[in-house]
C-alpha positions as CSV (number, residue, x, y, z in Angstrom):
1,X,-1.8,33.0,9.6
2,X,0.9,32.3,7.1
3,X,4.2,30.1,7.1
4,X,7.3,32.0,7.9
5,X,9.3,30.1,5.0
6,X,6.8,31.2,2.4
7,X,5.2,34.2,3.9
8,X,1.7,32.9,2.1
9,X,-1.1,31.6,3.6
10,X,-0.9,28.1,4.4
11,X,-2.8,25.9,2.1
12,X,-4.1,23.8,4.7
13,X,-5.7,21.4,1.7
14,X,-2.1,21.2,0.6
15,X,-1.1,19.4,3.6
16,X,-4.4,17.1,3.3
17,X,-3.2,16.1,-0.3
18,X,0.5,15.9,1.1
19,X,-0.8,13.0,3.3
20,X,-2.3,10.6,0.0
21,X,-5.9,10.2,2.4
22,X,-6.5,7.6,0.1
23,X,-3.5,5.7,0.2
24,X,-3.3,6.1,4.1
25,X,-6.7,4.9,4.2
26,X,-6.3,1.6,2.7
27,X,-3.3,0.9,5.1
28,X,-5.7,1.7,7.6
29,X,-8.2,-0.6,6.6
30,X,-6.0,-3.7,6.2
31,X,-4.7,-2.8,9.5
32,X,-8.5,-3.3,10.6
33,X,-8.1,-6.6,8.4
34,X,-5.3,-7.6,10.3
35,X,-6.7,-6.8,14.0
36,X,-10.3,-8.0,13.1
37,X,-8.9,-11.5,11.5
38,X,-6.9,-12.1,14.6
39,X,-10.2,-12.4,16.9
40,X,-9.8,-10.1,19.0
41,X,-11.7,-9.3,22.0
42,X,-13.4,-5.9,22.0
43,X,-11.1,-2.9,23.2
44,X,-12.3,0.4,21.5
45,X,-9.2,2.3,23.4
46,X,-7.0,-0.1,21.4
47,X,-8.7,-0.1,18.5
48,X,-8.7,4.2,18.5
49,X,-4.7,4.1,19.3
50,X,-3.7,1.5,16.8
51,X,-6.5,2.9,13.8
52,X,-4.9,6.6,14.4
53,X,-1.6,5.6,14.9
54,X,-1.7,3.8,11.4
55,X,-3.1,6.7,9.5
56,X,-0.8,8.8,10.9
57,X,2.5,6.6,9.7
58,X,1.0,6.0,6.7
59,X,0.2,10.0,6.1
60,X,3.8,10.8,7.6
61,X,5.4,8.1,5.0
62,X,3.6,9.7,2.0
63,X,4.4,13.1,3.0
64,X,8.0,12.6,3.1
65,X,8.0,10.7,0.1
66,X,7.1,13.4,-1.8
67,X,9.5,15.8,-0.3
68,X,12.2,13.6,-1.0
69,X,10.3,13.0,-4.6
70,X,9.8,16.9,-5.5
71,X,12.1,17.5,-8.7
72,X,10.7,14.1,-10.4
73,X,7.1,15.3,-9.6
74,X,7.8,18.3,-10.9
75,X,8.3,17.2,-14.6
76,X,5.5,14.1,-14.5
77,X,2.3,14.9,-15.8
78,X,0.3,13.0,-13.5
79,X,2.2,15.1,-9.9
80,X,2.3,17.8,-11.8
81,X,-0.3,18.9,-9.2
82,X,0.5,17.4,-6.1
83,X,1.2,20.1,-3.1
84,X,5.0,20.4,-3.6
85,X,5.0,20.9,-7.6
86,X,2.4,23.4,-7.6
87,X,3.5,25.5,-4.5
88,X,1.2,24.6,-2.3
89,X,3.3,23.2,0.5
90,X,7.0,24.6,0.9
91,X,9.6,22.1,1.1
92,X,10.6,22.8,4.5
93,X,6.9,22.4,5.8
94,X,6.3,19.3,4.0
95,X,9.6,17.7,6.0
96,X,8.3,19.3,9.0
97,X,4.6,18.0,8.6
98,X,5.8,14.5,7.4
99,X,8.4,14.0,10.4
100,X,5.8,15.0,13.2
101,X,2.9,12.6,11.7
102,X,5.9,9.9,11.5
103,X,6.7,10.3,15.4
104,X,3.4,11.0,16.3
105,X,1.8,7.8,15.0
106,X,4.6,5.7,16.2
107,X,4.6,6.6,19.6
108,X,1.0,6.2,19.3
109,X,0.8,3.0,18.2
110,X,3.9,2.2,20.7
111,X,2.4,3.4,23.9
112,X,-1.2,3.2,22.9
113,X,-1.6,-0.3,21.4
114,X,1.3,-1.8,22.2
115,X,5.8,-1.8,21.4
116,X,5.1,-4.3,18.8
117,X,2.8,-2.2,16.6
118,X,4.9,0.9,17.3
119,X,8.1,-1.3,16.3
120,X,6.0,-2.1,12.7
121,X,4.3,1.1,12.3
122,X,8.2,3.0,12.7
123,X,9.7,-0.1,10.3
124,X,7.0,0.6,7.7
125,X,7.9,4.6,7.7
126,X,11.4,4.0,7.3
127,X,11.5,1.2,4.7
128,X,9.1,2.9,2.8
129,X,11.4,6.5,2.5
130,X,14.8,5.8,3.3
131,X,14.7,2.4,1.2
132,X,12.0,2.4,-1.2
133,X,11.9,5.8,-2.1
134,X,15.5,6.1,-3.2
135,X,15.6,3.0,-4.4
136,X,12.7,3.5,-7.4
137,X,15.6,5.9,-9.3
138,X,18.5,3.1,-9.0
139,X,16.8,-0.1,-10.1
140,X,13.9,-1.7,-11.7
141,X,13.0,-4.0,-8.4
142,X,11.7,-1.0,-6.4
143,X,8.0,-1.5,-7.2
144,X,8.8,-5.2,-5.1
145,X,10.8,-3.8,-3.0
146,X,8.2,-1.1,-1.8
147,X,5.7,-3.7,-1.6
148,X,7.1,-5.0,1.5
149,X,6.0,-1.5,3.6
150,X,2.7,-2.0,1.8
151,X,2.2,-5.2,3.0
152,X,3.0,-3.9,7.0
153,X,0.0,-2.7,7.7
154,X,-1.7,-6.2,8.3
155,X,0.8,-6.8,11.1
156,X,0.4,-4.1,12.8
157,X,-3.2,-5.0,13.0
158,X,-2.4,-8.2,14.3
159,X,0.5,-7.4,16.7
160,X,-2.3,-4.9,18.0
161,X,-4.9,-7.7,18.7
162,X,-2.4,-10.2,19.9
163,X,1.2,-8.3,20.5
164,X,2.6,-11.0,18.5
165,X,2.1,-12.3,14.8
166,X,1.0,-15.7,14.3
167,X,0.6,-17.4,11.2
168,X,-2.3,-16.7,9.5
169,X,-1.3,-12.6,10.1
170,X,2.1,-13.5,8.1
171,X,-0.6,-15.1,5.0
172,X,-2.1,-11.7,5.0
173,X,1.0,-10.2,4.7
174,X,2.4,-12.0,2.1
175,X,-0.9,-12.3,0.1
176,X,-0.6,-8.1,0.1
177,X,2.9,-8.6,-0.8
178,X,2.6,-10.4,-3.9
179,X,-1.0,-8.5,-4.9
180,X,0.5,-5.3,-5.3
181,X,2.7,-6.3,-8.0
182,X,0.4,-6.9,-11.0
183,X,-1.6,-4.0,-9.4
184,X,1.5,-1.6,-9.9
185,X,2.6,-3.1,-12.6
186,X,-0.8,-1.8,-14.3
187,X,-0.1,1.7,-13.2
188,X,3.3,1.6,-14.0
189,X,2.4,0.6,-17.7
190,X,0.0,3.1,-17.9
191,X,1.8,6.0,-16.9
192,X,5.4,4.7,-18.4
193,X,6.3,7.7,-20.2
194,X,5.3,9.7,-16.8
195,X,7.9,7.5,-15.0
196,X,10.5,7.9,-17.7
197,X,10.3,11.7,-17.7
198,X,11.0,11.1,-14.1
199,X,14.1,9.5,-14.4
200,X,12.8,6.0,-12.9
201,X,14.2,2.8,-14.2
202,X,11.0,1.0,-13.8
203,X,10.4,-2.2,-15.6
204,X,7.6,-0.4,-17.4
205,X,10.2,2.2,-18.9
206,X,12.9,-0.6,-19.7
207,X,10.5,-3.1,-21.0
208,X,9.5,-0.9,-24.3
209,X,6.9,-3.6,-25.6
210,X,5.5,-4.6,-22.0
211,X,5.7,-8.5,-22.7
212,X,8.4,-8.8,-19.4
213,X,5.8,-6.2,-17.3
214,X,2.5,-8.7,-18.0
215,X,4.5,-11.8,-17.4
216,X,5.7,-10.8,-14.1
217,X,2.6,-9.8,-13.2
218,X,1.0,-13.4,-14.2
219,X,3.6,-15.0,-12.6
220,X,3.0,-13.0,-9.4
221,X,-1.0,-13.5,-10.1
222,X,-0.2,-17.1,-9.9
223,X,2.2,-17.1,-6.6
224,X,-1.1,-15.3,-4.9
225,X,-3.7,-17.6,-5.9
226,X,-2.1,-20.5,-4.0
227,X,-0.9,-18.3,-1.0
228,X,-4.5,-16.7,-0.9
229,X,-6.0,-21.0,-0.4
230,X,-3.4,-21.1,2.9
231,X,-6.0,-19.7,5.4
232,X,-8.5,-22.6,4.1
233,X,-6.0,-25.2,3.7
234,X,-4.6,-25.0,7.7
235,X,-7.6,-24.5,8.4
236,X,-8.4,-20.7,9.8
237,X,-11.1,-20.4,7.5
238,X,-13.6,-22.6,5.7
239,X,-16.5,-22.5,2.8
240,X,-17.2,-18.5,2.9
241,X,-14.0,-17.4,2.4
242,X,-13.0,-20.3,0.1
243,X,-15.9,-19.7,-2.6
244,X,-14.8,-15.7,-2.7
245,X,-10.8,-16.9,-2.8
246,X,-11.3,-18.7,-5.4
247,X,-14.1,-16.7,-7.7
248,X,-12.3,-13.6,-7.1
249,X,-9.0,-15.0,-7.1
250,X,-9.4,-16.6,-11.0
251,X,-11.1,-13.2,-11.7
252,X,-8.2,-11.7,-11.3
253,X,-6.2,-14.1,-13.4
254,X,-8.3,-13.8,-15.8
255,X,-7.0,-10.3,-16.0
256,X,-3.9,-10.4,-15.7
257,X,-4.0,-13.4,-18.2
258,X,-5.7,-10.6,-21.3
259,X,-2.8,-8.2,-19.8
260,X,-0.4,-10.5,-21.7
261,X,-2.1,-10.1,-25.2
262,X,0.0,-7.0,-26.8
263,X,-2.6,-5.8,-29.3
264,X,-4.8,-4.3,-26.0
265,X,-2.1,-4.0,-23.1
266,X,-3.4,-0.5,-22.4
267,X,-6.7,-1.3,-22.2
268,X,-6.4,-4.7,-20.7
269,X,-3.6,-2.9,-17.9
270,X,-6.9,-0.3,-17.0
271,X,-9.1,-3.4,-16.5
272,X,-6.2,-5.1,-14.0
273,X,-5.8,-2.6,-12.5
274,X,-9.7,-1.8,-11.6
275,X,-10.2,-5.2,-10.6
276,X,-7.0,-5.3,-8.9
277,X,-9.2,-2.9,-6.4
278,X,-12.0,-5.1,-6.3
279,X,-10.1,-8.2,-5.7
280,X,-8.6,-7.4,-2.5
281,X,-11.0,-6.0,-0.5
282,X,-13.7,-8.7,-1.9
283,X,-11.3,-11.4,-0.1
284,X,-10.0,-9.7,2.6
285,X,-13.7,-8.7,3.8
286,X,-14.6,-12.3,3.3
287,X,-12.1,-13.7,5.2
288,X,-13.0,-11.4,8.5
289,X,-16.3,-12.7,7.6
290,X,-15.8,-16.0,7.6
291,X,-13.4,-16.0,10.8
292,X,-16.1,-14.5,12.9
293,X,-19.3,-16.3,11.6
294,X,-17.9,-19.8,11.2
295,X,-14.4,-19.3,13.1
């Protein structure tokens, strides 16, 4: 079999990669985050509908980010190898495969969990390539500005569970919000000369000594800690959630506290970033726990 705009075989592992699994699976699990934190009583038809429907916006999302992102990809080191760079994938299929997941999973999560989720799951597409995406070659606040389809996710767990958000599902959200900030911030010191080769005005590539790129990310560090204490303090959680809030959460200060210290930014912005990873699962995990043991 072989696609007619190429007239090669289809490299189906193309598409696979053209879909970030990884990325698209963390959306999916803070969508579970978001549905299990809310309560719920047991539906596994809903639980299906909503946990496909999510992977596939998030997978439709990626994919048509990196059509629309193909000529900076094309001269970064680190996408040198993604699908679209390397031939994999032809532009056109790329478009077509990232448009059908996109309708696909919205609909899904429309009709099959309910129009809340389907509402949230077709805003997060849309933000996320026809805002974000353009926006990361015109101004430094993208990486915030892209946060906000990050942080969806959550919601359309909770909208799922209860087809409405209440307030501890806009917490989650603006605890994801404000993590992924010094965790981009990491990557995008790392791979700064990547991102200025690609023509993006990050504040990695404008800051040339880094001191403005750890500071925001302290500062950020610092809006989460008290936002990440809300569940405890109006009380939708109590002490297993707090200890793990607050061990993991000055953890994570401490890191982005040595990301600060020029002399070892690199090294310090690999460690952030690692236990940027550990950090949010650690509390999010706990805080299902905590709702459903002690809630």
């Amino acid at each position: 079999m072989t696609d007619q705009t190429s007239k090669k075989p289809i490299a189906w592992g193309g598409f696979y990669e053209l879909s970030k699994p990884r990325l698209s699976l963390l959306s999916v699990i803070t969508a579970l985050i978001g549905y299990l934190a809310a309560l719920p009583n047991h539906n596994w038809s809903l639980v299906f509908h909503f946990v496909v429907g999510t992977a596939l916006c998030a997978a439709g999302a990626a994919a048509l980010n990196q059509w629309w992102e193909r000529g900076p990809d094309s001269v970064m080191e680190r996408t040198l190898n993604r699908p679209l760079p390397s031939g994999q994938v032809t532009p056109y299929s790329a478009l077509v495969f990232g448009l059908a997941l996109s309708v696909v999973g919205s609909v899904q999560l429309y009709f099959g969990a309910n129009p809340l989720a389907g509402i949230l799951g077709t805003a997060t597409i849309l933000s996320y390539v026809l805002i974000y995406t353009p926006m990361k070659k015109v101004t430094r606040w993208a990486t915030e500005i892209g946060a906000i389809p990050g942080a969806i996710p959550p919601l359309i767990g909770w909208a799922a569970a209860e087809g409405t958000i209440t307030t501890l599902g806009w917490i989650l959200f603006a605890m994801l919000t404000v993590w992924q900030i010094p965790h981009f911030m990491a990557i995008a010191w790392l791979y700064r000369d990547d991102y200025k080769r690609g023509g993006f005005p990050m504040l990695s590539v404008v800051d040339k000594n880094g001191n403005r790129v750890a500071r925001w990310s302290l500062i950020n560090t610092c809006i989460l800690l008290p936002i990440s204490l809300l569940p405890i303090i109006l009380g939708y959680c109590q002490w297993i959630y707090g200890v793990f809030a607050i061990i993991f959460g000055l953890w994570f200060l401490k890191h982005t506290i040595a990301f600060v210290n020029p002399e070892d930014r690199n090294a310090s912005a690999k460690k952030l970033f690692l236990n940027s990873i550990i950090y949010l699962p650690a509390v999010l995990f706990s805080l299902v726990i905590d709702r459903w043991i002690l809630g």
